[in-house]
C-alpha positions in Angstrom: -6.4 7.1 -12.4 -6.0 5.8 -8.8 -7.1 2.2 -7.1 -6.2 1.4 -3.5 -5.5 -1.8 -2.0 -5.7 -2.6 1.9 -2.2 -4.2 3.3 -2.5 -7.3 5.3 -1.0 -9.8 6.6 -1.5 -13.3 5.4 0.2 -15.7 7.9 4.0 -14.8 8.3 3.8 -13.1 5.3 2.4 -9.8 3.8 0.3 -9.6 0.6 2.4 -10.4 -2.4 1.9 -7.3 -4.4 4.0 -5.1 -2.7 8.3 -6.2 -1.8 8.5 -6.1 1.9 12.0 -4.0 1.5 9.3 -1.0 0.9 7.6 -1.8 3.8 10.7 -1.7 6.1 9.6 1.8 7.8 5.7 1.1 8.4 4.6 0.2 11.9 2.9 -3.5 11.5 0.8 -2.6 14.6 -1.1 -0.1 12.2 -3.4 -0.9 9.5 -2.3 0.3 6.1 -3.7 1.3 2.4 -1.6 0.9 -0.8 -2.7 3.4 -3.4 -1.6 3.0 -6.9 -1.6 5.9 -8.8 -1.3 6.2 -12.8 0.2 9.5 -14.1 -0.7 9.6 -18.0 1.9 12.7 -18.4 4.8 10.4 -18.0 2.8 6.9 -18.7 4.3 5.8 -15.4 2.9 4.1 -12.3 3.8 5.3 -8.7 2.6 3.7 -5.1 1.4 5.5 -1.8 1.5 3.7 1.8 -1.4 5.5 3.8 -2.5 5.1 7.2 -5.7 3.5 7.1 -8.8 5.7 8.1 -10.9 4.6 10.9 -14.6 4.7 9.9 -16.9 6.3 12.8 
């Protein structure tokens, strides 16, 4: 199971979801993608920072 979630900026301030001490290596002149991915093997949840794709 997977979801994704765009990343944006909301004033001065970055969507509450994710801690910006995980964001402290992403360029915030790019647009970004959170994926949340669910592995049922381990019954954990893990995140994934993707450059957003630009639709032509």
């Amino acid at each position: 199971m997977e979801f994704r979630r765009k990343l944006y900026t909301r004033g001065n301030s970055y969507e509450t979801t994710i801690p910006m001490p995980l964001l402290f290596s992403l360029d915030k002149k790019k647009k970004y993608e959170v994926v949340f991915v669910f592995e049922p093997e381990t019954n954990k949840w893990f995140i994934r920072i993707e450059e957003e794709k630009t639709k032509k």
